[in-house]
Residue, then its C-alpha position, 0 to 999 in steps of 0.5 A: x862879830x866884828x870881823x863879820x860886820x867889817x865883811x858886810x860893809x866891804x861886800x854888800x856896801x863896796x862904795x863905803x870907805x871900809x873901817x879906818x884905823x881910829x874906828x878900828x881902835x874905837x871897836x876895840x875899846x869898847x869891846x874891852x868896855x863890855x867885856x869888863x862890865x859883863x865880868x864884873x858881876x862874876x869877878x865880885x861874887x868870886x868867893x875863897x872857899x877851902x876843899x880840905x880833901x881835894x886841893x885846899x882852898x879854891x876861888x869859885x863863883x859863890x852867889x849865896x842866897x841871891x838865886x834871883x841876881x845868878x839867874x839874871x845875871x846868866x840870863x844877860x851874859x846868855x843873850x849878849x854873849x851869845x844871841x845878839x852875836x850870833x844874829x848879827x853874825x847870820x844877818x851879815x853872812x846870809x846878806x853877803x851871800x844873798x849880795x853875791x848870788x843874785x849878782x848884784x856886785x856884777x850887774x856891771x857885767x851882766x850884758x857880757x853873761x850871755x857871752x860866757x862859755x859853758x866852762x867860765x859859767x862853770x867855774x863861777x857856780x863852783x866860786x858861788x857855792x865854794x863862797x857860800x859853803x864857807x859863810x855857813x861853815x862860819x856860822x855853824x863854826x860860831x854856833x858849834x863852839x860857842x853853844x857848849x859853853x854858854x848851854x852849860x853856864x845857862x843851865x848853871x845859873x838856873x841850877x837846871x843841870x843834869x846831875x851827872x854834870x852837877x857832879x863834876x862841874x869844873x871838870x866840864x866848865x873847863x872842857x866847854x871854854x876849851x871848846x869856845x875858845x878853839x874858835x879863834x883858830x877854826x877861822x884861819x883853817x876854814x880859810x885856808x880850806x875853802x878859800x884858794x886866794x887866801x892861801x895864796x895870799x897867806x903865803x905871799x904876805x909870808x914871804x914879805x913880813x920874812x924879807x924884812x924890808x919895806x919896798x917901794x912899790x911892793x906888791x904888798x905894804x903895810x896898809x896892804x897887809x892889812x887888806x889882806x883877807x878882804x882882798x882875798x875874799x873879793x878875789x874868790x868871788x871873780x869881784x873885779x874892777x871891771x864888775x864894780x865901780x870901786x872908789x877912785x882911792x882903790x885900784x887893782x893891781x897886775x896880780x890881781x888884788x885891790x890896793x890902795x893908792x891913798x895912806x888913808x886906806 
């Protein structure tokens, strides 16, 4: 969610600065504050509870009689771990699309369109499209993996699940957080697979972190590093300096991607 909202703010607000480093931290704390209080509930309730005929004693989540606090608790972690999320994520994702279809980051070169060959329009339908088959793949990446998971935990709470299921609970708790987890490493493929630019930078920032120096003048420092996957991003989308006014603290560079002139970026 955060890295869709960083997006949001670099492509449909590209005057603002992007997200500093204290903000940055500031995310990351209070992303850890929430984690931890939402977990809470469910690291007090965890009870020691002995199964002589499978494995001994086992830690499980054990409510008892308190039907109400399990239901409400499943409830709030369905609709901040999931809904708010997953609406953040597809209000930023479908305004960025929106952002780069109706040409608004362009409008700078709208005079010039008239001018563009069949082949230049061409190539620029097939970047729009390639752009929006990604952004909805993100989503329904999100959705695909995250559903299994807080579905089953839901139904849990209510005590609504299917008997089958009911009978081997931790067999399929384990295969749902499997799967939500595996979205952490489906971001980095469906880059790599629909977007060009990324795989090209993605190897040249390979090539500089295995040279072990720091260069003066570089095509990629530290700072620059960092930009990487939203350099790659603008690139994919033909947003160039001569589509936008960008900052004075921000220029393009001979290859092609946006760097910084100021430390403060």
């Amino acid at each position: 969610m955060a890295i869709a909202i960083d997006r949001f703010i670099l492509i449909v607000y590209p005057m603002k600065r992007p997200i500093q480093k204290v903000h940055a931290l500031w995310m990351i704390a209070l992303n850890i504050t929430l984690a931890t209080a939402i977990s809470m509930p469910m690291f007090l309730m965890q009870k020691l509870v002995d199964y002589g005929n499978f494995c001994g004693q086992f830690c499980t989540e054990d409510w008892g009689n308190n039907e109400f606090g399990r239901s409400t608790y499943g409830t709030v972690v369905f609709i901040l771990q999931f809904v708010v999320p997953l609406i953040v994520i597809t209000f930023c994702y479908t305004m960025i699309s929106l952002k780069l279809n109706k040409g608004l980051l362009v409008k700078q070169a709208s005079k010039h369109a008239s001018g563009l060959g069949t082949e230049q329009r061409r190539l620029a339908l097939q970047r729009r499209l390639r752009t929006n088959r990604m952004l909805m793949a993100m989503v329904g990446v999100f959705l695909c993996c995250w559903m299994p998971t807080v579905a089953f935990n839901f139904l849990r709470d209510y005590r609504w699940l299917p008997s089958f299921v009911a009978q081997q609970e931790y067999l399929f708790g384990i295969i749902t957080h499997c799967i939500s987890m595996s979205s952490t490493v489906w971001n980095p493929c469906l880059y790599a697979l629909l977007n060009e630019q990324f795989r090209l930078a993605y190897v040249d920032l390979l090539q500089y972190c295995r040279s072990g120096q720091k260069r003066c003048g570089t095509r990629y420092t530290d700072a620059r590093c960092s930009r990487l996957v939203s350099n790659a991003f603008l690139a994919n989308n033909s947003i160039t300096e001569e589509n936008i006014k960008l900052p004075n603290s921000v220029r393009r560079s001979k290859h092609g991607d946006y760097t910084a002139v100021s430390s403060s970026l």
